[in-house]
Backbone as a chain_set.jsonl record, in Angstrom:
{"seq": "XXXXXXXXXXXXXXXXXXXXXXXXXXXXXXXXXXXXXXXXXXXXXXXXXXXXXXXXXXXXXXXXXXXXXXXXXXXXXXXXXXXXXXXXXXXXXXXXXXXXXXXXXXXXXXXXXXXXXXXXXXXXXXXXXX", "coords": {"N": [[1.156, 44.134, 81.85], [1.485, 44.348, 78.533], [2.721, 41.701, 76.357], [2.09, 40.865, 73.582], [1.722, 38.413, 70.863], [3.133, 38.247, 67.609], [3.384, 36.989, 65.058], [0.454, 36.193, 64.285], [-0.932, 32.888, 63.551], [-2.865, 31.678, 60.941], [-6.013, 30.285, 61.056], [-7.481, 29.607, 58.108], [-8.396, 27.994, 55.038], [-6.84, 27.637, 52.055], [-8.321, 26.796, 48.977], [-7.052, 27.23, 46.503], [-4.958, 26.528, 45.347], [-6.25, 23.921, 44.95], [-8.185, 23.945, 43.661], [-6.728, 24.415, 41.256], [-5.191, 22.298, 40.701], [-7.599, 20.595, 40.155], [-8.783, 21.51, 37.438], [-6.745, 21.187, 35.918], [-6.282, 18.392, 35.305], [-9.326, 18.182, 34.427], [-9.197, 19.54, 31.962], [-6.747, 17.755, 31.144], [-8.182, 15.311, 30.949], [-10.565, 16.355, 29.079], [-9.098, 17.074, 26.442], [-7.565, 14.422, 26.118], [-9.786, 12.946, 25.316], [-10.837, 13.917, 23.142], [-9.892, 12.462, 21.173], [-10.952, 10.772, 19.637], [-13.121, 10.695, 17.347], [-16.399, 9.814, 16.241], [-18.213, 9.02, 13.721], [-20.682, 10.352, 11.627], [-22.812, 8.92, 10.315], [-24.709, 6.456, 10.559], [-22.987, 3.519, 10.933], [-22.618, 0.155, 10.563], [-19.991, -1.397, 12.126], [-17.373, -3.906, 10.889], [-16.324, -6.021, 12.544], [-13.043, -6.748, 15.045], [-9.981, -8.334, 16.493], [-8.025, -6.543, 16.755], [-8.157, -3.155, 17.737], [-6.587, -0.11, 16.018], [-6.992, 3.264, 17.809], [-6.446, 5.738, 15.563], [-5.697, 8.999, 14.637], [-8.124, 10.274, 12.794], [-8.264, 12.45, 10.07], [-9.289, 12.65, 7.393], [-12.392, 11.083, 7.02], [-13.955, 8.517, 5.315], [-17.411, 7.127, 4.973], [-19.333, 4.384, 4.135], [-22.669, 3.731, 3.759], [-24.472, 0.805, 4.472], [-26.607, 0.929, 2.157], [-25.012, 1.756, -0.154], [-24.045, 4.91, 0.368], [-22.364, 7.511, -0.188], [-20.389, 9.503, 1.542], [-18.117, 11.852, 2.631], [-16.26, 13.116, 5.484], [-18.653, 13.637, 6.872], [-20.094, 14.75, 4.513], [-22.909, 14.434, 1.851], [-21.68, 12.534, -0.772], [-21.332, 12.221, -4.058], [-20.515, 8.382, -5.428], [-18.692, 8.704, -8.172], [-17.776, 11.084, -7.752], [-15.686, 10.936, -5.732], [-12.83, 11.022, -6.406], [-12.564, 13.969, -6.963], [-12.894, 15.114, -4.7], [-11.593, 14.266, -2.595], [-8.974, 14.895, -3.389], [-8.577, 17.745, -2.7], [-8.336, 17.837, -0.127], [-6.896, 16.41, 1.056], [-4.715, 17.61, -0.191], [-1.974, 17.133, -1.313], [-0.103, 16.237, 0.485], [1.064, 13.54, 2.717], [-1.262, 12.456, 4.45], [-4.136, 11.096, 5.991], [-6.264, 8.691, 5.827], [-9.303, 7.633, 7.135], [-11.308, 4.192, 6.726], [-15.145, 4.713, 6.725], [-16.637, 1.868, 6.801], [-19.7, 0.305, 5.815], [-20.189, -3.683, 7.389], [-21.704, -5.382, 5.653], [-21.153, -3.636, 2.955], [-19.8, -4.402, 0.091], [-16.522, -5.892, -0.773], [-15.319, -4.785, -2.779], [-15.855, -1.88, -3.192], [-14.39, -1.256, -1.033], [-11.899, -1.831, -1.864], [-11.933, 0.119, -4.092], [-11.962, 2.634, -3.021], [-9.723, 2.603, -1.385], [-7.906, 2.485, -3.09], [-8.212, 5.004, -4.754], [-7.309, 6.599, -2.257], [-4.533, 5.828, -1.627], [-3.449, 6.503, -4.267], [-3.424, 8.85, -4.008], [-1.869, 9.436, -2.016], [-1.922, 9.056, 0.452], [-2.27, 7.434, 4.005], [-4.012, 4.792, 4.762], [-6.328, 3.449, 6.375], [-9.068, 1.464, 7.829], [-11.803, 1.805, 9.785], [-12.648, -0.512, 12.868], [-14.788, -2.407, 14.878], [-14.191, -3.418, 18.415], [-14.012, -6.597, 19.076], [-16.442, -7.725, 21.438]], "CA": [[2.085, 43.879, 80.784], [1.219, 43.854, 77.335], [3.048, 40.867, 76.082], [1.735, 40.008, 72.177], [2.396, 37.81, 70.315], [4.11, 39.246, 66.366], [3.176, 36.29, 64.267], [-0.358, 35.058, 64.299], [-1.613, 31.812, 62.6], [-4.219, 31.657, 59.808], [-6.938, 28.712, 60.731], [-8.244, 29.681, 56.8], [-7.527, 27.301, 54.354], [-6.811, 27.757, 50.982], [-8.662, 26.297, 47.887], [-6.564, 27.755, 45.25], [-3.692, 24.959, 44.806], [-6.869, 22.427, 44.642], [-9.359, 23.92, 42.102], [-5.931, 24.531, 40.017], [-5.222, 20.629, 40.107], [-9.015, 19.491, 39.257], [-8.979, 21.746, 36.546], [-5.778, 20.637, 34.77], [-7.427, 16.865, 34.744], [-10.383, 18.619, 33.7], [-8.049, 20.001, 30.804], [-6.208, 16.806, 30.44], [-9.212, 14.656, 30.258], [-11.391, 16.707, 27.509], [-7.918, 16.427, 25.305], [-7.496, 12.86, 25.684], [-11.233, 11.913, 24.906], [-11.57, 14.317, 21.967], [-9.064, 12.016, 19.945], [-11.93, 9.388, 18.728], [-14.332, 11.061, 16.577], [-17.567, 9.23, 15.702], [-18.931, 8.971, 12.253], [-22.145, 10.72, 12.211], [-23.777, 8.282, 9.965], [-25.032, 4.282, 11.25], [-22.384, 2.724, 10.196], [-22.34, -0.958, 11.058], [-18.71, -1.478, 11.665], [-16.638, -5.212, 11.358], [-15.32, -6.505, 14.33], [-11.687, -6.966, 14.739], [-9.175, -8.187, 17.278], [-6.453, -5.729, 17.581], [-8.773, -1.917, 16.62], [-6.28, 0.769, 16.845], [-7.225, 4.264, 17.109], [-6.016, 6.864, 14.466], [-6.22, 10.627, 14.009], [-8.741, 10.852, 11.396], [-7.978, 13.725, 9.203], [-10.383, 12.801, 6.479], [-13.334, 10.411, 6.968], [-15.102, 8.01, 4.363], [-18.328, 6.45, 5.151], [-20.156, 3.892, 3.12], [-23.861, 2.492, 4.391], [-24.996, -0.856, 3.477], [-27.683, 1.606, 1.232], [-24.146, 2.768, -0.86], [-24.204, 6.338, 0.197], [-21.146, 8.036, 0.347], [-20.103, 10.559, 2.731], [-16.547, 12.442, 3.156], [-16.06, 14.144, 6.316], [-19.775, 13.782, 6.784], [-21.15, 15.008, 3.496], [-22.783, 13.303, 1.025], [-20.75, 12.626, -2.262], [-21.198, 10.742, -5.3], [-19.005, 7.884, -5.941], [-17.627, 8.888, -9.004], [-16.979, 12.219, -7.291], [-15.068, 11.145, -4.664], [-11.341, 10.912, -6.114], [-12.133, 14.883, -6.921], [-13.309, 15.42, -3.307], [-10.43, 14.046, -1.931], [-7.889, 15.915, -3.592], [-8.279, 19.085, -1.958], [-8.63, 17.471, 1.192], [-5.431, 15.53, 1.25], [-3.659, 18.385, -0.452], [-0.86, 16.781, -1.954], [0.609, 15.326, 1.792], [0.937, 12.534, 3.262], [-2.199, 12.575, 5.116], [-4.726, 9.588, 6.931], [-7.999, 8.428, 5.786], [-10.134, 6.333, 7.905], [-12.747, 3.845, 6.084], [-15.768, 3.62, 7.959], [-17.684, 0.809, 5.815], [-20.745, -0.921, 7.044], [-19.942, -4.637, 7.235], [-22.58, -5.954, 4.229], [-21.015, -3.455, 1.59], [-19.028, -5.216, -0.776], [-14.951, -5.174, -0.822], [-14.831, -3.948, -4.194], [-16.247, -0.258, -2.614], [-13.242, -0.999, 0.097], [-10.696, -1.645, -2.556], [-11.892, 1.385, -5.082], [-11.976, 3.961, -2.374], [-8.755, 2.776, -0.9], [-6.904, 2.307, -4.39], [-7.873, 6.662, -4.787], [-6.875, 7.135, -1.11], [-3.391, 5.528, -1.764], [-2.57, 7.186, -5.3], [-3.248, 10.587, -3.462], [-0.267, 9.722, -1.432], [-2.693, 8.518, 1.846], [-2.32, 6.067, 4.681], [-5.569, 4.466, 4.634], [-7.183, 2.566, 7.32], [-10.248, 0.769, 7.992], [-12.646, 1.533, 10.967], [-13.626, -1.369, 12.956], [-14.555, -2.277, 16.708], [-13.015, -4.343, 19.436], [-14.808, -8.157, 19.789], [-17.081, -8.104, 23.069]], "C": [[1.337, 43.532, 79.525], [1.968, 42.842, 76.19], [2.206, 40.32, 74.697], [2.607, 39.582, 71.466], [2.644, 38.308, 68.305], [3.447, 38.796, 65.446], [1.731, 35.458, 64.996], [-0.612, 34.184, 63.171], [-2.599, 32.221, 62.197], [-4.773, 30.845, 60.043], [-7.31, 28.906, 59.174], [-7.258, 28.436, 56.179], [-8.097, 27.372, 53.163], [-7.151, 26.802, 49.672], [-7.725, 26.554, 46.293], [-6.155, 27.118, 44.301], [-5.092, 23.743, 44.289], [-7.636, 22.33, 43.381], [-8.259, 24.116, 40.759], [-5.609, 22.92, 39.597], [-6.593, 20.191, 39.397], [-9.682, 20.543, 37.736], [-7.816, 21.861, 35.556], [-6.137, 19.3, 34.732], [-8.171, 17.366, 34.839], [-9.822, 18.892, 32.296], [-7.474, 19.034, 30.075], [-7.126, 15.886, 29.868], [-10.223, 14.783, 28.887], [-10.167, 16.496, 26.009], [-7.896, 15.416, 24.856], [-8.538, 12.397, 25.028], [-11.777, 12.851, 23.803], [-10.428, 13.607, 20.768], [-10.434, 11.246, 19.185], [-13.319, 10.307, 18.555], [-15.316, 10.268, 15.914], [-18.044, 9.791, 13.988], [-20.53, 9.408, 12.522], [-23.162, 9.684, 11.371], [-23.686, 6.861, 10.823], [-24.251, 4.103, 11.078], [-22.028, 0.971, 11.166], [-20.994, -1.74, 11.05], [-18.127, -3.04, 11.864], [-15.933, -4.963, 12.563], [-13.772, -6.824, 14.074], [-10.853, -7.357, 15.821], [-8.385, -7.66, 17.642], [-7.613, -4.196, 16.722], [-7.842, -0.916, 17.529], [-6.894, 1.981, 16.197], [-6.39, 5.331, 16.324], [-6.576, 7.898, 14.409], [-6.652, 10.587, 12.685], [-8.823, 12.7, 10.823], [-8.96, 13.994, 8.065], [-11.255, 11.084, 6.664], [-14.121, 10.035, 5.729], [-15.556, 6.914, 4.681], [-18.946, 5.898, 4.086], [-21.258, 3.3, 4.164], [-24.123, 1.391, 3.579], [-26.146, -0.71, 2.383], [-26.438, 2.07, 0.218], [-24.561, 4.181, -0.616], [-23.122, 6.563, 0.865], [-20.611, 9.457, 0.866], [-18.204, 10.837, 2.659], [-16.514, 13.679, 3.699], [-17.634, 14.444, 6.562], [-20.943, 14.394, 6.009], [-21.071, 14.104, 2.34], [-22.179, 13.439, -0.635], [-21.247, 11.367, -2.835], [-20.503, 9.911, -4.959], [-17.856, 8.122, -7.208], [-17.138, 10.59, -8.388], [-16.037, 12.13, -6.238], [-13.441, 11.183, -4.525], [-11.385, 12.974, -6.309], [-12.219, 15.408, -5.583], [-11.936, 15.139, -2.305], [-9.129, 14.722, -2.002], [-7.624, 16.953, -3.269], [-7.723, 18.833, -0.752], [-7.456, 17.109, 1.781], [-4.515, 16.854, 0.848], [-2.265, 18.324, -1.314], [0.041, 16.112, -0.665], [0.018, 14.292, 2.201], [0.018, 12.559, 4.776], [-2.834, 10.531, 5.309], [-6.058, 9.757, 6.956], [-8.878, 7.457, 6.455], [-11.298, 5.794, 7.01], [-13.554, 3.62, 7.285], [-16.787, 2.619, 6.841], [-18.609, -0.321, 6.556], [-20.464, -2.332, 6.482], [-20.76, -5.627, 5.663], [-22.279, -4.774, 2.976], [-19.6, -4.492, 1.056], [-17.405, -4.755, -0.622], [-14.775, -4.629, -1.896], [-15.244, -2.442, -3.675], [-15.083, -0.26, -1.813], [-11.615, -0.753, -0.816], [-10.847, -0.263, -3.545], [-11.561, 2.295, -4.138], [-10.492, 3.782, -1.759], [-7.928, 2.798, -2.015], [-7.373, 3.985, -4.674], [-7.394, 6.999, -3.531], [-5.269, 7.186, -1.782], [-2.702, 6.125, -3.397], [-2.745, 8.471, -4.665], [-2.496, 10.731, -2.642], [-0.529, 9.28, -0.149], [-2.398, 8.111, 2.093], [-3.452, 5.838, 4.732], [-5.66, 3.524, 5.829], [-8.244, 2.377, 7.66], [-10.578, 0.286, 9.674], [-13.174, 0.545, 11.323], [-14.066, -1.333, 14.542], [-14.073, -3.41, 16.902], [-14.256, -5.306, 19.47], [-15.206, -8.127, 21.361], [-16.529, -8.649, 23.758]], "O": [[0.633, 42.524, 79.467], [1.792, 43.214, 75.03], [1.645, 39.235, 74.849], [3.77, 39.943, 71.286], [1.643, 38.972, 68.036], [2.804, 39.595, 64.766], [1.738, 34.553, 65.83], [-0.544, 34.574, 62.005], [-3.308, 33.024, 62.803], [-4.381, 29.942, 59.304], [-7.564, 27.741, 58.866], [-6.133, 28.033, 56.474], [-9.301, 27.264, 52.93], [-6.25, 26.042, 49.316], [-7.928, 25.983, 45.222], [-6.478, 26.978, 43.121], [-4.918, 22.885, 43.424], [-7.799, 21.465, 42.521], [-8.617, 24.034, 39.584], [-5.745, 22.436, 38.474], [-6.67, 19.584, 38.329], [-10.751, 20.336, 37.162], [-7.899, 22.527, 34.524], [-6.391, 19.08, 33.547], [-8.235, 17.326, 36.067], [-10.277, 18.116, 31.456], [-7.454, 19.034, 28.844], [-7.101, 15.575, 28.677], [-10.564, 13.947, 28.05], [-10.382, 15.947, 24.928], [-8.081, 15.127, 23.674], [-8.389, 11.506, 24.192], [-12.955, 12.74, 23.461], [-10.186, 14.147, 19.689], [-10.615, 11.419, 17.98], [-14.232, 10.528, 19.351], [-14.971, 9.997, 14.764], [-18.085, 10.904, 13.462], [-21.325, 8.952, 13.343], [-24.325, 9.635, 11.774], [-22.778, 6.411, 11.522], [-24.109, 5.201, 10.54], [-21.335, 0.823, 12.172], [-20.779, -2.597, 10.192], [-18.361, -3.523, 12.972], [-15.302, -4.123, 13.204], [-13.369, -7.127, 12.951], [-10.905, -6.361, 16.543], [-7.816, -7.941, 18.697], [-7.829, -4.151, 15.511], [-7.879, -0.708, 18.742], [-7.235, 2.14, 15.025], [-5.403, 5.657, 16.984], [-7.781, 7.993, 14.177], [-5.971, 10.768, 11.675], [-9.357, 13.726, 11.244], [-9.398, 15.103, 7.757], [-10.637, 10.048, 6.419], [-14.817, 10.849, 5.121], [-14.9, 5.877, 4.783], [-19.191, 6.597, 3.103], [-20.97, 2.605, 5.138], [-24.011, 1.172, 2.373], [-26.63, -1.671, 1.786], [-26.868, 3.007, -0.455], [-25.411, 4.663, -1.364], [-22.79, 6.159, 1.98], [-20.594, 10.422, 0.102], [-17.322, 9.978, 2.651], [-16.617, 14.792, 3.181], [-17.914, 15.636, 6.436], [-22.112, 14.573, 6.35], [-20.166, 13.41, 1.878], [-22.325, 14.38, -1.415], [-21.471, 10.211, -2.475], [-19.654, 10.252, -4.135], [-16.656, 7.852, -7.234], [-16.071, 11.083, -8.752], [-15.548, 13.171, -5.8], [-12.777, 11.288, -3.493], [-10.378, 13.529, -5.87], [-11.424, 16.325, -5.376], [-11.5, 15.882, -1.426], [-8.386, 15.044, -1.075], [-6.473, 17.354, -3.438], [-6.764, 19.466, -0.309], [-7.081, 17.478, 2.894], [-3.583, 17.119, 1.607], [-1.669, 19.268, -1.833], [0.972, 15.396, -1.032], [-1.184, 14.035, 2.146], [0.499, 12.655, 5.905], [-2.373, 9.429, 5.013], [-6.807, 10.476, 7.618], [-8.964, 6.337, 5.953], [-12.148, 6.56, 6.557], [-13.315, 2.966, 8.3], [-17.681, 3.15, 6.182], [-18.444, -1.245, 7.352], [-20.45, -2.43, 5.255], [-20.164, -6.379, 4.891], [-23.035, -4.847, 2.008], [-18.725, -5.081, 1.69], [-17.048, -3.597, -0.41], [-13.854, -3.813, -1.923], [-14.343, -1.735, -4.125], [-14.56, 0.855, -1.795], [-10.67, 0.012, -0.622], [-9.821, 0.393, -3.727], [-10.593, 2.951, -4.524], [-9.927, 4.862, -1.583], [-6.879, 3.351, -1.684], [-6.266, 4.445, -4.957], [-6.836, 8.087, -3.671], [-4.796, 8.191, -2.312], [-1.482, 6.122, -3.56], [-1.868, 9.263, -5.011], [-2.194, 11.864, -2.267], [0.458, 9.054, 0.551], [-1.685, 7.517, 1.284], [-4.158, 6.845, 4.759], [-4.674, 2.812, 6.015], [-8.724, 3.47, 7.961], [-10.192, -0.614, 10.421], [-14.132, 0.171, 10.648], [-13.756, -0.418, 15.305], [-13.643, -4.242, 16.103], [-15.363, -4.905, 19.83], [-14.461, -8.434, 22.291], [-16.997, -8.893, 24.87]]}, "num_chains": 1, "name": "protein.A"}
């Protein structure tokens, strides 16, 4: 009697379903951790108790040498309300200061007093207290 059976089982087992999960958290993770963009210069930043992060859109760096940077190039200071104006566009856009802790507030208040007539939210890079 030849008696077979119709339906055999597969011992194989399928990877497919798994490498598709560890490469959507592969996916989700590079997303999440490309929000916080670094300043390519030193910048020695104040400490702060509450630092939130913000989508920087346009970046301005000052070193404790005054050298000013937007979006990582270097700019005058008196060039920097024309530098900005392209940049911003005319919308309500978001400038991050990064300012090293030993420049002066008068550089924090000039650069944020052209942020804010160009229509900006402005905020000031710092880190989180150890």
């Amino acid at each position: 009697m030849g008696l077979q059976q119709k339906n055999k089982v597969d011992a194989s087992f399928s990877m497919s379903s798994m490498t598709d999960i560890i490469f959507l958290l592969l996916i989700f993770f590079m997303l999440t951790s490309s929000f916080i963009t670094p300043s390519g210069l030193s910048v020695n930043l104040p400490s702060s108790e509450t630092s939130d992060i913000v989508m920087q859109e346009v970046t301005v760096s000052v070193t404790k040498d005054l050298q000013f940077t937007v979006n990582d190039q270097l700019v005058a200071r008196d060039q920097l309300k024309s530098v900005l104006t392209p940049l911003l566009g005319g919308k309500k856009g978001q400038v991050v200061l990064h300012l090293d802790k030993e420049v002066p507030v008068e550089y924090l208040v000039e650069i944020g007093g052209i942020a804010a007539g160009l229509g900006a939210n402005v905020s000031v890079a710092t880190k989180p207290y150890n």
